[in-house]
C-alpha positions as CSV (number, residue, x, y, z in Angstrom):
1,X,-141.5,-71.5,-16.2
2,X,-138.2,-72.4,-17.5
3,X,-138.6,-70.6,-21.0
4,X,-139.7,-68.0,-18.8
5,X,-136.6,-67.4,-17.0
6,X,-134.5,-68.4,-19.9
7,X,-136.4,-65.0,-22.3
8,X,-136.3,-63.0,-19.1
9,X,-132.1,-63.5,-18.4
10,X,-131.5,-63.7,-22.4
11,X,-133.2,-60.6,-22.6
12,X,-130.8,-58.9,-18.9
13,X,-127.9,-60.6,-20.8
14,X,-127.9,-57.9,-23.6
15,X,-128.4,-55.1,-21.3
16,X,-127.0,-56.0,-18.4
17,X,-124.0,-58.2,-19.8
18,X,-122.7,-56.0,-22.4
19,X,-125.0,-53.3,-23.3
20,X,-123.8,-49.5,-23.3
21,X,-122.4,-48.4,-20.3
22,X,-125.0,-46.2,-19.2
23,X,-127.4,-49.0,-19.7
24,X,-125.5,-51.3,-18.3
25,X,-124.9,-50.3,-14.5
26,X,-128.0,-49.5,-13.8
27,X,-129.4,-53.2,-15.5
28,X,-126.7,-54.6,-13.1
29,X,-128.0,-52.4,-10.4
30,X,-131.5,-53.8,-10.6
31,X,-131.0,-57.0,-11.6
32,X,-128.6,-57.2,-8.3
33,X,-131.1,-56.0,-5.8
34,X,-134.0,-58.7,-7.0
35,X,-131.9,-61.5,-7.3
36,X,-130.7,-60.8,-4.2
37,X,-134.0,-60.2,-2.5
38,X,-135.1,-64.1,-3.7
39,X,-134.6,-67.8,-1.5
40,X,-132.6,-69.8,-3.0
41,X,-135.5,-72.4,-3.1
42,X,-138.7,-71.6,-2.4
43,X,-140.0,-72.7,1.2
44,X,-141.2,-75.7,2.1
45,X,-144.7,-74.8,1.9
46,X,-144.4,-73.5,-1.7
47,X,-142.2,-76.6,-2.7
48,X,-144.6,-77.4,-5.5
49,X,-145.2,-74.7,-7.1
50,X,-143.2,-74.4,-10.2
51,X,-144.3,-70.2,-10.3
52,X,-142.7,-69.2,-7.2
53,X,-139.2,-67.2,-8.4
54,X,-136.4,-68.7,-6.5
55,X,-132.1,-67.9,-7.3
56,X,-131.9,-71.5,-7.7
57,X,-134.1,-71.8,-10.7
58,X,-132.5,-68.5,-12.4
59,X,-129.0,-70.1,-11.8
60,X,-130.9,-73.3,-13.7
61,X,-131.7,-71.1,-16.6
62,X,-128.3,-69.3,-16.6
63,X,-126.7,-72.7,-17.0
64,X,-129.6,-73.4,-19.7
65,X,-128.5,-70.2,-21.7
66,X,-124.9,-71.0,-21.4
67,X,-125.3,-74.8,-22.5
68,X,-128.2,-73.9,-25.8
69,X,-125.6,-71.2,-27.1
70,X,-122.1,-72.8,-26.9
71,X,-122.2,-71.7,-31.0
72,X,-124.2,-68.7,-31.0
73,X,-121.5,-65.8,-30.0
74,X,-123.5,-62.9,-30.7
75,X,-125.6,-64.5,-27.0
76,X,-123.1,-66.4,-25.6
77,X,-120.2,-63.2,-25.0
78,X,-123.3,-61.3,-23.1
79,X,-124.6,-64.4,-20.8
80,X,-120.2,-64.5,-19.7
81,X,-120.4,-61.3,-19.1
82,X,-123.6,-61.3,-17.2
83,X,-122.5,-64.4,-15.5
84,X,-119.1,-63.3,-14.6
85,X,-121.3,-60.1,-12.9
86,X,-123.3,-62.4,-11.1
87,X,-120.3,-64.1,-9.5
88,X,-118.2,-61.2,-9.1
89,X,-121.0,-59.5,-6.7
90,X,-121.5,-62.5,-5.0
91,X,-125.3,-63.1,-6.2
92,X,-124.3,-67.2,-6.5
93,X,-122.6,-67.5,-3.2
94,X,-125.8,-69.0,-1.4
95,X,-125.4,-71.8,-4.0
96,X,-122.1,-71.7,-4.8
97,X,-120.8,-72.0,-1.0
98,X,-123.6,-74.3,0.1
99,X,-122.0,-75.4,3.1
100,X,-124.8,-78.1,3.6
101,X,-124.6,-79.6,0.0
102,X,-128.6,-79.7,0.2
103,X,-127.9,-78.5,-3.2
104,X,-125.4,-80.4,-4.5
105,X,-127.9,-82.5,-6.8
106,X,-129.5,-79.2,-8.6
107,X,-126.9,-77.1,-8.6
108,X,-123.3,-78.3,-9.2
109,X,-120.4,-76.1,-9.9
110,X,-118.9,-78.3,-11.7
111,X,-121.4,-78.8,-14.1
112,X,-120.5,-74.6,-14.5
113,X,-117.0,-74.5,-15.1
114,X,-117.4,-77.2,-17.4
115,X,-119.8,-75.2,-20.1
116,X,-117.3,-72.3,-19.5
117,X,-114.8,-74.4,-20.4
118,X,-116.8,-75.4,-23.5
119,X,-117.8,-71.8,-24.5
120,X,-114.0,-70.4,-25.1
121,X,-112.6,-73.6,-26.6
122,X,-110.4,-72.8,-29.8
123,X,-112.1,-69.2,-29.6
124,X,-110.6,-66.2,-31.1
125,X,-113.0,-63.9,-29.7
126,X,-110.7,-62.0,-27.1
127,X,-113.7,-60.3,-25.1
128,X,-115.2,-63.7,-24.8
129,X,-111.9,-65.4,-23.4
130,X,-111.4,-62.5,-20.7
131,X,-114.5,-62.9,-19.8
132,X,-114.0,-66.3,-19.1
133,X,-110.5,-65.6,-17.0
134,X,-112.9,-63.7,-14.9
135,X,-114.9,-66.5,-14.4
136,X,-112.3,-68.7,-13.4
137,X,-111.4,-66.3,-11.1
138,X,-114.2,-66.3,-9.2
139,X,-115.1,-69.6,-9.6
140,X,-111.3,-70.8,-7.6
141,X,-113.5,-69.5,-4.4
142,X,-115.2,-72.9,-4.9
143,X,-113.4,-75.8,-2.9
144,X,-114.9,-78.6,-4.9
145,X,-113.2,-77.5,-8.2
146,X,-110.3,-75.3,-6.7
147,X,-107.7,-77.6,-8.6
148,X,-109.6,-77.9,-11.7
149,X,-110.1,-73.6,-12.1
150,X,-106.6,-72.6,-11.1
151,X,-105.1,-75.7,-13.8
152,X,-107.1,-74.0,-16.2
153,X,-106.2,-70.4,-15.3
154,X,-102.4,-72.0,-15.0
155,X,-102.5,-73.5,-18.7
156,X,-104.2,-70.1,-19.9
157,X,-101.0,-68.3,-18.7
158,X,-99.4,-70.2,-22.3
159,X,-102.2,-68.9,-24.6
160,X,-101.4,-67.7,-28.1
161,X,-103.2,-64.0,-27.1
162,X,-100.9,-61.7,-25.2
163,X,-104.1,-60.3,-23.2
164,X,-105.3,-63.4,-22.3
165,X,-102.0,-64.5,-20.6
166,X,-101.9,-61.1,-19.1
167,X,-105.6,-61.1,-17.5
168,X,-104.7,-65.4,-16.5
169,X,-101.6,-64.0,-14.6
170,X,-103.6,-61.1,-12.8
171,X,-106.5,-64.0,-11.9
172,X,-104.0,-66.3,-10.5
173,X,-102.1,-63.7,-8.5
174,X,-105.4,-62.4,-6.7
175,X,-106.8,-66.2,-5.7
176,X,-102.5,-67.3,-4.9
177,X,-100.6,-64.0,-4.6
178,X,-98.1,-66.8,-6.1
179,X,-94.6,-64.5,-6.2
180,X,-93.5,-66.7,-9.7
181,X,-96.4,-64.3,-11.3
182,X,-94.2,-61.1,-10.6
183,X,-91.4,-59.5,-12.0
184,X,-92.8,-61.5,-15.9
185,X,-94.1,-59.9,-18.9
186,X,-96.7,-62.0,-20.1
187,X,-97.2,-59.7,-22.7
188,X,-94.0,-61.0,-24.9
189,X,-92.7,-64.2,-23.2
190,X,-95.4,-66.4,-22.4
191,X,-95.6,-68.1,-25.5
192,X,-91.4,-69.1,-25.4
193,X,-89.3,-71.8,-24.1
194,X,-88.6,-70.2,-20.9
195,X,-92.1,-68.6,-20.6
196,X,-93.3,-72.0,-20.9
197,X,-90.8,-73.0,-18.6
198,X,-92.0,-70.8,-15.5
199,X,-96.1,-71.4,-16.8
200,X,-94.7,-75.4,-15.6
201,X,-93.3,-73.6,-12.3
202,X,-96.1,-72.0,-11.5
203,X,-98.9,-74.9,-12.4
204,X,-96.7,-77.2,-10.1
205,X,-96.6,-74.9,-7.3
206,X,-100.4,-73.4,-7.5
207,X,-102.4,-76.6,-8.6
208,X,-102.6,-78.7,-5.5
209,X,-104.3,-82.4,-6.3
């Protein structure tokens, strides 16, 4: 059942993640209003069966996809993209925002931020590190790895691409409204001594342990 989900989101992922644009809204469209319409595990009296579809078990193969194609960019850019859909319209929140924990031992975000983490590292592939700023974005929502995201988004704010510093400013000022983000072109000075300078202001002032 796993290979199934995994063909079935690889195969959303170039439609749905970065496919034309008329393709690609009404993909998201669809794909919003079944994944939507699933339990997040299937009920207790279907516990068993590995064929009923449940959101927990396409986050599983999401994760799956993200982990087997840390190398393969020509997938990997489309599952960020999809994935940074998913969170953005608040498909993951049942799991993300569990505020029982029942499933903190299938699920962990954690385990989430960590392949995104992975999937950009020493990347040159600008529309795969924007797509992982919006990630991160989304992801600081999560209590459990609040500090970790917005340390990340902070240390982005000192990366080599102008774009990238300019979409990790934007990202931190929506989850902090943090006023040391204004009045800054991170277009020319993040890379210099004083940019670097205010990224340390900011990280010290945002990034609560």
């Amino acid at each position: 059942m796993e290979a199934q989900y995994n063909t079935f989101l690889s195969g959303l992922a170039s439609s749905a993640g970065s496919g034309a644009e008329s393709l690609q809204q009404p993909a998201r469209s669809a794909l919003h209003d079944v994944l939507t319409a699933l339990p997040v595990y299937p009920p207790a009296s279907h516990s068993g069966s590995p064929s009923t579809p449940t959101l927990l078990a396409v986050a599983s193969s999401l994760l799956s996809l993200l982990s087997d194609n840390l190398t393969n960019d020509r997938l990997l850019h489309p599952v960020l993209e999809l994935t940074s859909f998913l969170l953005d319209s608040n498909v993951m929140n049942a799991m993300l925002h569990d505020p029982s924990q029942s499933l903190v031992t299938t699920f962990k975000p954690l385990t989430l931020l960590s392949l995104i983490q992975k999937s950009h590292f020493k990347s040159t592939s600008l529309p795969k590190l924007i797509a992982c700023v919006s990630i991160y974005r989304a992801l600081a929502d999560i209590p459990a790895i609040k500090t970790q995201v917005l340390s990340k988004l902070a240390s982005m704010l000192s990366h080599p691409f102008p774009r990238v510093r300019i979409a990790s400013a934007e990202a931190l000022w929506v989850v902090t409204e943090d006023e040391g983000l204004k009045g800054w072109d991170w277009s020319g000075k993040g890379a210099s001594k004083k940019g670097k300078e205010r990224v340390d202001e900011i990280k010290a002032r945002v990034v609560v342990a």
